[in-house]
matplotlib code that plots the C-alpha trace (Angstrom):
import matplotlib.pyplot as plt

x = [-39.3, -36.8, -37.6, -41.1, -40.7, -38.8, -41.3, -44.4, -41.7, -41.1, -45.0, -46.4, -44.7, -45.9, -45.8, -46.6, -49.2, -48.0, -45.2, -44.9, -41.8, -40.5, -37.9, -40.3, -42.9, -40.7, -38.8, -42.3, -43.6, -40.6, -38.7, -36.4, -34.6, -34.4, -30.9, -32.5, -34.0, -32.4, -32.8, -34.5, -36.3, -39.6, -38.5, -39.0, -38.7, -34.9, -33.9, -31.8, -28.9, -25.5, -24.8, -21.5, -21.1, -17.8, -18.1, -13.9, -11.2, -8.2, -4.8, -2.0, -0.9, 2.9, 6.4, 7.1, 10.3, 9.7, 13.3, 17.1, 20.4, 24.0, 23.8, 21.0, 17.0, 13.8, 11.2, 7.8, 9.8, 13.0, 15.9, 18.6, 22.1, 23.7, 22.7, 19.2, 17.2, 13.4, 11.3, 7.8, 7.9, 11.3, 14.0, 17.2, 20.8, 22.0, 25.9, 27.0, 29.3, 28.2, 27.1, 29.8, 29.1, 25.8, 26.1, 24.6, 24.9, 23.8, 20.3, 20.0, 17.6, 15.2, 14.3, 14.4, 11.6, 7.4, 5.5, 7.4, 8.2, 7.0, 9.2, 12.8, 13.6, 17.0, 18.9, 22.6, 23.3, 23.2, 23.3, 22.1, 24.7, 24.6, 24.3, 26.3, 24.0, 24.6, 22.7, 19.7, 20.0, 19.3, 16.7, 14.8, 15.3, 13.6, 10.7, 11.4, 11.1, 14.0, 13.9, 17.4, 17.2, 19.2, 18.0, 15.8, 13.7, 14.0, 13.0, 9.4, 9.3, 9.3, 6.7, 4.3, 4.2, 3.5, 0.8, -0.4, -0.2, 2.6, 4.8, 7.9, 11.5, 14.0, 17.7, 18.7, 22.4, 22.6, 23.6, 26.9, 26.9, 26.3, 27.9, 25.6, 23.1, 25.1, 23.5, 26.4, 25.2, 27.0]
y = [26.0, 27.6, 25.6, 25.6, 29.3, 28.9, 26.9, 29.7, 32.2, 30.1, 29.4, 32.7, 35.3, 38.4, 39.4, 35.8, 34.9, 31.1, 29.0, 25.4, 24.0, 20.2, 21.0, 23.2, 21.1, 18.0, 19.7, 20.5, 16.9, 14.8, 14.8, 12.8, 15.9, 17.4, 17.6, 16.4, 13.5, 10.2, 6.6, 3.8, 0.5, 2.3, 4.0, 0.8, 2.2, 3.7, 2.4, -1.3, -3.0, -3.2, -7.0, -8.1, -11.3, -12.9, -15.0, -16.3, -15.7, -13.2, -16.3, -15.5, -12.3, -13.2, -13.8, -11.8, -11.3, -12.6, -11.8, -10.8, -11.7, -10.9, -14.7, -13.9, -13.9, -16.1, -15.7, -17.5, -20.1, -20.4, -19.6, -17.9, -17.7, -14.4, -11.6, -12.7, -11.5, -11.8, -11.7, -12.3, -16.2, -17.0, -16.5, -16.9, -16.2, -13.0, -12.8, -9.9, -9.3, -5.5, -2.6, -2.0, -4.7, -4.1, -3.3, -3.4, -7.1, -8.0, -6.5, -7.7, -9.9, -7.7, -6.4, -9.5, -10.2, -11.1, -9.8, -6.8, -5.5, -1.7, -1.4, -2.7, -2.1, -2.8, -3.7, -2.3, -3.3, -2.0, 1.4, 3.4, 3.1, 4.9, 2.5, 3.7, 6.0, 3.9, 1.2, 3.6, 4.8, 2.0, 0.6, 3.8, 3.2, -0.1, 1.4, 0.1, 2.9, 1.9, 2.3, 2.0, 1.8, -0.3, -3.8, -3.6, -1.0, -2.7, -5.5, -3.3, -1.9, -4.8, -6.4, -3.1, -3.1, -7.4, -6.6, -4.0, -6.5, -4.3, -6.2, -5.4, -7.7, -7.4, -7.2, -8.0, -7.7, -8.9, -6.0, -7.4, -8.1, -5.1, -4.3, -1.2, -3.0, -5.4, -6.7, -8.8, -10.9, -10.2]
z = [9.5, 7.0, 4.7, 4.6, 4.9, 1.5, 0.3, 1.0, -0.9, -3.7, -4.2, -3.9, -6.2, -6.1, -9.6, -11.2, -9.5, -8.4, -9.6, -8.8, -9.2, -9.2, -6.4, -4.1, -3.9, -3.4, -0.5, 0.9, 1.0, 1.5, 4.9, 3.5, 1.6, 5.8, 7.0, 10.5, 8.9, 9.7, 7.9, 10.3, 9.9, 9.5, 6.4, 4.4, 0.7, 1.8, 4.5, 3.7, 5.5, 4.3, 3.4, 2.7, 0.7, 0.2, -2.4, -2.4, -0.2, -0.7, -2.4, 0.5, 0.5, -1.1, 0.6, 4.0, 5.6, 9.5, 10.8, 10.1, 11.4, 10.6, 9.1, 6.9, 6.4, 7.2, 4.9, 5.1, 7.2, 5.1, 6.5, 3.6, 4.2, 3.5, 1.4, -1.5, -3.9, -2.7, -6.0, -6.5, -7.4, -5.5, -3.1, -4.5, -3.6, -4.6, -5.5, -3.6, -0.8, 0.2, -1.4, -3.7, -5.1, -6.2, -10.1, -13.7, -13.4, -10.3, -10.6, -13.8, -12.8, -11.2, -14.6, -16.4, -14.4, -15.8, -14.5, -14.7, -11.0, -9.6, -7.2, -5.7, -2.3, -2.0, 1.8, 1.7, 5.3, 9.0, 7.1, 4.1, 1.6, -1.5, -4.7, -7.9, -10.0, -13.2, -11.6, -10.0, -13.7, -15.5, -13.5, -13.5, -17.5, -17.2, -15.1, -11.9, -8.8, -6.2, -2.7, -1.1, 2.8, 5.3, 5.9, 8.5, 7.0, 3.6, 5.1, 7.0, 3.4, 1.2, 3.6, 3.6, -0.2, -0.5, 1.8, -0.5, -3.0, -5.1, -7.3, -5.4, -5.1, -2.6, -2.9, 0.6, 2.6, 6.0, 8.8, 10.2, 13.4, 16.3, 19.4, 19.9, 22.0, 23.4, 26.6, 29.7, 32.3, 35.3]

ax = plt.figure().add_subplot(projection="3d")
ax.plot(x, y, z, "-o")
ax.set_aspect("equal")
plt.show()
């Protein structure tokens, strides 16, 4: 009723006599433009179903990481011994014995890498460690973002960002082995 209302105002000027305008007399004849209006199979000019098509199917979604131990990884059904470097087209093994060891070198290949990588999530253990800024440094220079976590969040991480489809590697370190949650059978 406001809007017809609107429409009556609009139409009948006082001082002009009467004015017909595109938009007034379309509000007045289509309920369509009515806020209260809703699509249905009756409005056969407007209405139409959503169809989805799906003409190929999504290649496999890349490399995931299905489980750790203090011994190492298994990836897509591999099992790695000791600490690896997870890239895009491989799983090799990567030459380092903890996080000191991770230096200039030894993620050298993450940015010799094509396709280049976005990202590389790097394990340093059971713990956050921090890496030596020279290496943060130069991979920042190369334009690769690092994430540094401890392994089993590097390991959540790297497997978020494959599902995104991200071009992301891995440097991974095996958590020693825990007597936090040690469980004895009495």
């Amino acid at each position: 009723m406001a809007a017809a209302t609107c429409v009556r105002f609009l139409l009948q000027s006082p001082t002009r006599g009467f004015i017909f305008s595109p938009r007034a007399v379309a509000a007045s004849s289509s309920p369509f433009l009515s806020r209260a209006h809703r699509l249905g199979p009756g409005d056969d000019e407007i209405y139409e179903r959503t169809r989805v098509s799906i003409m190929q199917k999504e290649p496999d979604s890349g490399v995931m990481i299905h489980s750790y131990s203090s011994r190492g990884f298994n990836i897509d059904g591999n099992k790695v011994l000791g600490p690896c470097a997870v890239l895009p087209p491989a799983i090799l093994q990567w030459k380092v014995g903890g996080y000191e060891d991770i230096t200039e070198e030894s993620v050298s290949l993450f940015h010799m890498l094509e396709p280049k990588i976005e990202i590389l999530v790097i394990g340093t253990g059971a713990r956050l460690e921090r890496i030596k800024p020279s290496v943060l440094a130069l991979l920042r220079s190369k334009g690769i973002a690092v994430e540094v976590q401890d392994t089993p969040n590097a390991c959540a991480t790297f497997n978020f960002l494959t599902s995104e489809r991200r071009l992301a590697a891995a440097g991974l370190i095996p958590p020693p082995v825990s007597t936090a949650l040690e469980v004895t059978h009495e």
